[in-house]
N, C-alpha and C positions, 0 to 999 in steps of 0.2 A: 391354621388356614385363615386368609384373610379375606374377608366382607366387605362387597365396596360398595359401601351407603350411598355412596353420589355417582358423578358420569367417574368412567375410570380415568386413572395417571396414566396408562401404558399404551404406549402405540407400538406397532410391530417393531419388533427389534429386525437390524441387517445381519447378514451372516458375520459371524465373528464381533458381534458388539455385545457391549453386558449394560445395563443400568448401574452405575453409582451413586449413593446418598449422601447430597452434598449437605452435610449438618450448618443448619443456622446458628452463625453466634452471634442472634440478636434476643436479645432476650426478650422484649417485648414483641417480635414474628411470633403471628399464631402457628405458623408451620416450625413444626421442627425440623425438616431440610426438605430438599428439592430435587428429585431423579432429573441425570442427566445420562441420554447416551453416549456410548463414548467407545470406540474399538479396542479390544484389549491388549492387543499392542501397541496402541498410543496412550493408556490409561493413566492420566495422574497418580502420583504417589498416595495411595488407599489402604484402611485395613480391613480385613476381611474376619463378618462376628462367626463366634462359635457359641450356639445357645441352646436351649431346650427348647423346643417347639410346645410341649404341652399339649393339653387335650386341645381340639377341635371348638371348644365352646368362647366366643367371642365375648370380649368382658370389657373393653376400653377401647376407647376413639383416640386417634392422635391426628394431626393435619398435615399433611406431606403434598408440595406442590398444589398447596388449593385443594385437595380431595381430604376427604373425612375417611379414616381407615377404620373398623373395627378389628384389633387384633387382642393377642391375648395381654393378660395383666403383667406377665413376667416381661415379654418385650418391650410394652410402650414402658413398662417402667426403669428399661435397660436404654433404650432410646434418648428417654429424659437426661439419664446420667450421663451418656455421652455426651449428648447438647451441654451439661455442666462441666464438663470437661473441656469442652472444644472452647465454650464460653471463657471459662475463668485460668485455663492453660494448665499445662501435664507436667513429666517429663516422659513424654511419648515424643519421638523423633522421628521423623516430620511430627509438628501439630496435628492433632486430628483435627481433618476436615472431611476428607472423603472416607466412605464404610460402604461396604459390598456385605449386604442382609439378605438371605437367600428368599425370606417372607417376603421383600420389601421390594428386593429386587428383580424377582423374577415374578412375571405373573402366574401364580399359583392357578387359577381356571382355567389358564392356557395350556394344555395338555403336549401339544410338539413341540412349544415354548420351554415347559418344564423339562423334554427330552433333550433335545438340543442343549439347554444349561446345566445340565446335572453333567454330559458328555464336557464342559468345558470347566467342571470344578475346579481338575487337578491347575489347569493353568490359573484356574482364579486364585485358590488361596498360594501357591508357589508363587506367583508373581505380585500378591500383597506384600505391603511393609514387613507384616508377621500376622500372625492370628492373636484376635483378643477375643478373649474367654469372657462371659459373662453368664454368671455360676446361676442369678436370680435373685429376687432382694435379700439381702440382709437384715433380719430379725434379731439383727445385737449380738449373737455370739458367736458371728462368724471369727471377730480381729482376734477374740481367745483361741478360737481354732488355728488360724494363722501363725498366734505369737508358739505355739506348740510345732508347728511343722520345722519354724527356722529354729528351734532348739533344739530338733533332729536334725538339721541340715548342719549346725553346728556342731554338736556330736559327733556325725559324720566327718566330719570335716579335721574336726581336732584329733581322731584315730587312724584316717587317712587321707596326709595332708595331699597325696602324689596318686592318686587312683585316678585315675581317666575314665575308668567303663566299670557300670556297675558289676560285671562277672569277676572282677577284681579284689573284690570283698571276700574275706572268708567265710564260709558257711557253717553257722553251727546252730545248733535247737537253742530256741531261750528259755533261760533260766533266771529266778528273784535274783540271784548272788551276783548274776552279772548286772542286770536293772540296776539293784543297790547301790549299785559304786559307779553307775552311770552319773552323768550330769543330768537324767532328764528327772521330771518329780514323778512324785510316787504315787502309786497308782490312783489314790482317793482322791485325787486332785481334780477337780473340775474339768479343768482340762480338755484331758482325755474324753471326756463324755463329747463336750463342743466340737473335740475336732473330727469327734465319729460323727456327728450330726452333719458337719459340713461336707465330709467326705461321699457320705448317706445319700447329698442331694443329685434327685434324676439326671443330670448333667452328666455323669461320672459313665453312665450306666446307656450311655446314647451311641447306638451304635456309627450313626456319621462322624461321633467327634474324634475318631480315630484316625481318618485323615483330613480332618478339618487340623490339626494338631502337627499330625507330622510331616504336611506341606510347609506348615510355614515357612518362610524361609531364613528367618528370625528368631529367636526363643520366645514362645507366644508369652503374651501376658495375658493374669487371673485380675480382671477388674474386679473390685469387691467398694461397690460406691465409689470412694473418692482415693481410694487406697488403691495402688500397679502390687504384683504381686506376681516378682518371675516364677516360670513355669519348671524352671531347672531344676530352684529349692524342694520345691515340690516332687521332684522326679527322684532326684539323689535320696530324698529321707525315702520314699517309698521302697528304691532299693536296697539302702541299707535296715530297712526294717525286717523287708521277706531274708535278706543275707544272714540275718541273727533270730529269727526264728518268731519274730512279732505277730506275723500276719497268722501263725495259726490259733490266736487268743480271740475269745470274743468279744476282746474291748474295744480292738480296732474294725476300722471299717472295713470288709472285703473288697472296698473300691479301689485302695494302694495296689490288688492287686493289676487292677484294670489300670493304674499309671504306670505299672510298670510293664505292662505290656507296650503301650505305646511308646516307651522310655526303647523299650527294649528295637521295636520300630524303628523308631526315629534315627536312633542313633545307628543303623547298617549301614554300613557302604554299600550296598547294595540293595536295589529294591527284592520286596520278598516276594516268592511266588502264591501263586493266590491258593494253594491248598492250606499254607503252612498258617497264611494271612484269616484262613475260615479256621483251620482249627485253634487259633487261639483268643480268637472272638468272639466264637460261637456262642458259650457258655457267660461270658462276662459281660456281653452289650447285646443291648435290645433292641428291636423296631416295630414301627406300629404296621408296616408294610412288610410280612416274611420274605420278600424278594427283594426289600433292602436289607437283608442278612447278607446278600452273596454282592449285589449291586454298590452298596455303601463303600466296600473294598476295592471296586476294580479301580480308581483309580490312583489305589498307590502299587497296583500289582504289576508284577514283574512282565506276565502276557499284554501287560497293555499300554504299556510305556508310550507305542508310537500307535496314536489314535486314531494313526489309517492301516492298522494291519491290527486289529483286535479282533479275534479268532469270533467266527462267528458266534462258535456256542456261548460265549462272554458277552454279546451283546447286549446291551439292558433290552428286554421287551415286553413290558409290565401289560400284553396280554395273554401272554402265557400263566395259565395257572401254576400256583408254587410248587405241584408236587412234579411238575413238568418239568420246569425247571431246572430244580434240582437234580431230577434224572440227568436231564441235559449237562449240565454241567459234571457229574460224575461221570458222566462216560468217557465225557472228553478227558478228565484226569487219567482216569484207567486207558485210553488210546494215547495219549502224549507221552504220559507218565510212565506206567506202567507199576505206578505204587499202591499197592493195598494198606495204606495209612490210611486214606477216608474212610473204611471202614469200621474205623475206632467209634464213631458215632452215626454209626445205620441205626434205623431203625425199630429194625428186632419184632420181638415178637408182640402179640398183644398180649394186655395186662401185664407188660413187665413193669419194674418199680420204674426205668426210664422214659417208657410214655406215659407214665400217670404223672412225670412231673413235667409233661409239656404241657406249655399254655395253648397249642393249636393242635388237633388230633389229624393227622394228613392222611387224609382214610387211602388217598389213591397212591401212597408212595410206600415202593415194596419194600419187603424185610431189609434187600441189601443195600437200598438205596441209603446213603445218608441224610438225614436231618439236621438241618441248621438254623431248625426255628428256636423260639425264645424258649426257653425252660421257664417255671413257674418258683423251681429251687436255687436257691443262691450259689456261687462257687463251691459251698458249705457240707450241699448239699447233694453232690454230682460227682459220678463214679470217673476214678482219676486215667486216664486215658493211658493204654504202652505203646504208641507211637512219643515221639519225640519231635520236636522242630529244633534241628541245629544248629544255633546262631549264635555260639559264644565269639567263635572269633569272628571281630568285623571286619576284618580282610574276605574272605572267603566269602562263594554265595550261599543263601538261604535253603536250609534242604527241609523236607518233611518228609519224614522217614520213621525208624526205627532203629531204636538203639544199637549199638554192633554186638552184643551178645546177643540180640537174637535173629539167627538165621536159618527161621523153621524150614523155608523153601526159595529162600532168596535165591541160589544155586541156577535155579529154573526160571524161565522167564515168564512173564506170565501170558497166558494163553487166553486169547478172548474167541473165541467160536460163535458170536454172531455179532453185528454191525448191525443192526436193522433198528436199533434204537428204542426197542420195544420195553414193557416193565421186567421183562423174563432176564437175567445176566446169567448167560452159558458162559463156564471158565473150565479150564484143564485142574484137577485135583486129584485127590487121593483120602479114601477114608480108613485113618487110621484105628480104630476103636468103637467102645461106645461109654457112655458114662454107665455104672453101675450101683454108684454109693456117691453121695454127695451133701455138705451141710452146709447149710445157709448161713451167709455171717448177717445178711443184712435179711429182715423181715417185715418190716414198713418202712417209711420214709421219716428217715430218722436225719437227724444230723452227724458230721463227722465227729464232733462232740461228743455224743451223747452215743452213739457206737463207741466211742473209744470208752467210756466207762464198762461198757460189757466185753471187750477183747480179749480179758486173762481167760472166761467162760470161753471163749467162742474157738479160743488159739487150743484150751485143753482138751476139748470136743476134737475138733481139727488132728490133736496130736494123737491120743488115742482111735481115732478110725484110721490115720496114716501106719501106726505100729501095725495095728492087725492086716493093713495091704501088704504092710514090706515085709513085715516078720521077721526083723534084725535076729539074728542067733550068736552069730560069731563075737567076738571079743570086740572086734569095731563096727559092728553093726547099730549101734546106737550114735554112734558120731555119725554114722552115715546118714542115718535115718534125720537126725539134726540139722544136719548139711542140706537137704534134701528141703527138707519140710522150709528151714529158711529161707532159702531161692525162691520158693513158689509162692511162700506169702507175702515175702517183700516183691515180688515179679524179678527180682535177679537187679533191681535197680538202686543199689546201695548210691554208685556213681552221683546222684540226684542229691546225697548229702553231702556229698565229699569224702566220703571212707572207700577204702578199698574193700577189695571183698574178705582180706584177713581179719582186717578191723570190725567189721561188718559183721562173721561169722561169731567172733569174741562178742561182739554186742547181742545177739539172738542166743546165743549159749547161756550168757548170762540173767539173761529174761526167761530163756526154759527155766533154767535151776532155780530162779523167784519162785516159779510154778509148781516145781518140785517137793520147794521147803515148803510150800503156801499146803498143797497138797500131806506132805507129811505132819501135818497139825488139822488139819477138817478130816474125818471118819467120812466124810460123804463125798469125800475126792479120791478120786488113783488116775495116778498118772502112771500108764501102763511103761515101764522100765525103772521106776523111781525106785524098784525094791532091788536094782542092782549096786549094793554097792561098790561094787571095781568098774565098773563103768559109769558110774555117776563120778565116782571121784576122778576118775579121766576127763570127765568132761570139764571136772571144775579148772581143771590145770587147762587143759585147753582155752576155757574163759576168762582167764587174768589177763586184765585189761578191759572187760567191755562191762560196757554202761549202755544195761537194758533200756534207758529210755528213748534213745536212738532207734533202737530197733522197732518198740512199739508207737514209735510217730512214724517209720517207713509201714511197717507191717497196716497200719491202723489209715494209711494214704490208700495203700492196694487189697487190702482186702474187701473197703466200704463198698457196697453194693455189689457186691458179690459170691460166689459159693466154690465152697473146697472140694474137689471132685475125684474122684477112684475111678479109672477105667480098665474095660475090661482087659487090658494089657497089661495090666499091675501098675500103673504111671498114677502120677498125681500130680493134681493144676490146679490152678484159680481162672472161673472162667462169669461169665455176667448170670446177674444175680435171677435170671429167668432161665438156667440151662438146667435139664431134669433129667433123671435116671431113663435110660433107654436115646437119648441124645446121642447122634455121631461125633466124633472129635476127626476135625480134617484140617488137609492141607488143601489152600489155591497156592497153583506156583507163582511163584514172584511174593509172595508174602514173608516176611521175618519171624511173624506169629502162626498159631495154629485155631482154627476156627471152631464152633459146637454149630451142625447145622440139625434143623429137625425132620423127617423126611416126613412127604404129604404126598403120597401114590408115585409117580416116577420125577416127582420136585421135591427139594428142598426148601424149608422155611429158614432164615438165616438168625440166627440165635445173638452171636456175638463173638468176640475175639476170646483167646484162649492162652494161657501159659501152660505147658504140660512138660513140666520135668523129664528130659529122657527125650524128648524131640526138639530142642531149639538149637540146634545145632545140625541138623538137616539129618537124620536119624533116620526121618519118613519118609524119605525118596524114595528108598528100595521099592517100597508099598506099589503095587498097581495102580498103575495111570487110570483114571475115569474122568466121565465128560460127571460136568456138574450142574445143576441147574436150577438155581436161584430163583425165588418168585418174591 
């Protein structure tokens, strides 16, 4: 935020005008440039910055137009660079001379000033040159970080020369043997450390820079001092990294995931609609403002394209409180939509392990509301959602949804029974169960890491209390039992690595019978069927071909923060890691998934989403219609 030590630069702006800074290349001018108005459809050729705003605490003075600015250290000292830039010449085309600084340019105290300019973002950075990035000073080992990205982008490059879109790539886990005989160096390399550091920095993690980035109209450029540094390079290794299995090591930065998010953005033909736009930013980018979690977005959302028909409930109104808000906006998805994907990230119950890793406790928003404030755990460390956003092919428009094997109650439409807008969500349902036996996989807030060391424990536990629900007898009652158990702990979403479900099942067979042999050597293991031998050895024939560690990176994605559950129906599911014995397991229609809600006198508390074997394929409709009622 900026402090204005003397009279102020800004006089009222006209409708449709913005300020731009026209940088001085005089080197000896105490000002570093000069606000000039100027209407944004006759706007000079301008670029428009993408930066970190920083704390609130005012650290340096710069002189702009005669006035003495106090802003933060990271700006004036990005401000500087440009004026060295503009000064001693680029290859930035046009010359930098004009820059559009959201600090600089809009007056910050001015409260309908800042409303009004945030409404005209999208045309500000779409109708700049491009966006330039300015990451914050460089402490020396940023250009190692850099010379490591285009060694990936060259890698990439040298394996495939003809890829156009990152979903191009083939996907498979990584492994040393393939690293080894890559070109890139080897893990002790310095390196890698710098370019996690660079990746590390708060820039990455900001949730405006998302479409500060994908407006451009140009391929933005990373200024790093006096070094341009295109955005592409940067985009293509990110995808080629998450495509070969990088991003789940902890030597890389979890930020490549957030490039590829926007990568993934940028490059639609189509704008995305704003559910699919919250669910995959929610988690990865932050705000110091919770209602720039949902606001930061709208202007590359599909509802608001023409910025005289933006549905009311989208409107930005930053006097609504956030938990208002957000109801607001949900309801509207659930009336347009008619999709129960947002309910991938409600906010549940108390003391679950998902609001203790929120940095804001939103005491006024209800169980089924969702939540899109900032998490306090990393990507790392956050339960992996069974809604989907569908956007491999860039033809086609953007959906958020659920994947097509699950069709718990899609069949039905979904039934909203009141309007009134209130915290209460009345919906048409059906309660299929209740949980009766159930084990934890997750018990503190642990990382995906450091759960996957304990997953052989948690999978044999798991597989032992499923034998004694099914109680396999017959001859293929153990395949069955197999089959079963691997759907619900990978969630049925093999698809996500690229195996089919043959392949898929060969790779979880193969990871039991580790378990088996692990078992048949420890006295203080039984893996309840492992003493058959004619069906152990079926099973082995069955499992030629897979490679359990496929399986225990899908299993080890969908089971974090969650627990394995027994209902009183004989079924078994993976359902969120706060749903407890005596819990209903149901259906809302129009949903793909199955829900755990809790009941509290004639309401329900809403728990969380559900996988329950034996109903995703719409099983529960028979079940008795009931009104349902959400608080």
């Amino acid at each position: 935020m900026i402090q204005r030590l003397e009279n102020s630069p800004y006089s009222q702006l006209p409708p449709g005008h913005i300020r731009l800074l026209r940088i001085s290349r005089n080197a000896s001018d105490k000002n570093v440039g000069y606000l000039e108005v100027v209407p944004l459809e006759e706007a000079p050729p301008f670029y428009a910055l993408s930066h970190t705003w920083g704390t609130h605490t005012c650290k340096q003075d710069v002189q702009i137009h005669g006035h003495i600015l106090n802003i933060t250290a990271e700006l004036a000292c990005g401000i500087r660079n440009f004026q060295q830039l503009a000064i001693n010449g680029s290859a930035l085309d046009p010359p930098l001379l004009y820059m559009w600084i959201d600090n600089l340019c809009v007056d910050q105290n001015n409260i309908p000033e800042r409303s009004t300019q945030v409404g005209l973002m999208r045309k500000i950075y779409s109708r700049s040159v491009r966006t330039l990035i300015w990451l914050g000073v460089d402490h020396g080992s940023h250009s190692t970080g850099w010379d490591l990205v285009d060694q990936i982008y060259a890698e990439f490059r040298s394996l495939h020369p003809t890829v156009s879109n990152p979903g191009q790539i083939p996907v498979k886990a990584y492994s040393d043997a393939s690293h080894a005989v890559s070109k890139l160096p080897a893990w002790d390399n310095e390196a890698w450390g710098q370019m996690k550091s660079l990746l590390d920095l708060p820039w990455f993690t900001r949730i405006w820079i998302v479409q500060e980035v994908v407006l451009s109209s140009r391929d933005p450029i990373i200024v790093n001092a006096q070094h341009l540094f295109p955005w592409h390079r940067l985009e293509w290794a990110a995808g080629w990294l998450r495509r070969n299995g990088y991003l789940r090591l902890s030597r890389l930065s979890k930020n490549f995931l957030n490039v590829n998010t926007i990568s993934n953005i940028r490059r639609s033909q189509s704008l995305w609609p704003l559910d699919a736009l919250l669910s995959c930013t929610q988690i990865k980018f932050n705000a110091t403002n919770q209602r720039d979690k949902v606001y930061a977005v709208l202007g590359i959302a599909a509802e608001c394209e023409n910025s005289a028909e933006v549905p009311e409930a989208l409107r930005p109104d930053y006097s609504l409180e956030t938990e208002e808000m957000y109801q607001r906006v949900a309801r509207f998805f659930l009336e347009r939509n008619g999709s129960l994907a947002i309910l991938t990230r409600a906010r549940g119950t108390a003391g679950s392990l998902s609001r203790k890793q929120r940095l804001h406790d939103l005491e006024k928003l209800p169980s089924w509301a969702p939540d899109w404030s900032d998490y306090r755990a990393s990507n790392n460390g956050i339960r992996t959602s069974f809604s989907w956003i569908h956007y491999t092919n860039t033809e086609e428009p953007v959906k958020f949804g659920f994947p097509k094997q699950y069709s718990a109650a899609i069949d039905k439409r979904l039934k909203l029974l009141d309007n009134q807008g209130g915290s209460t969500l009345t919906v048409g349902g059906a309660l299929v169960g209740e949980i009766v036996q159930r084990v934890s996989f997750s018990n503190n807030e642990e990382t995906k890491e450091e759960f996957g060391s304990s997953l052989d424990s948690k999978i044999e536990s798991t597989w032992n209390l499923a034998f004694s629900a099914l109680k396999p007898t017959d001859e293929g009652g153990l395949e069955r039992l197999a089959a079963c158990l691997l759907k619900v702990t990978t969630a049925d979403q093999h698809e996500l690595t690229g195996r089919t479900w043959e392949q898929s099942f060969k790779d979880g067979l193969t990871y039991i019978l580790s378990l088996f042999d692990r078992a048949n050597t420890n006295a203080t293991v039984r893996l309840a069927g492992s003493d058959n031998p004619q069906a152990v050895a079926h099973l082995r024939r069955l499992a030629s071909g897979g490679n359990a560690e496929e399986y225990r990176v899908l299993a080890g994605t969908f089971c974090f923060n969650r627990c394995f559950i027994v209902t009183s129906t004989g079924h078994i599911g993976i359902g969120t890691s706060d749903a407890q014995v005596g819990d209903y397991t149901s259906l809302i229609f129009g949903s793909g998934v199955l829900y755990v809600m809790r009941k509290t006198g004639q309401e329900f508390t809403f728990v969380g989403e559900l996988y329950l074997d034996g109903y995703m394929k719409g099983q529960g409709l028979q079940v008795e219609e009931q009104i349902l009622r959400l608080t």
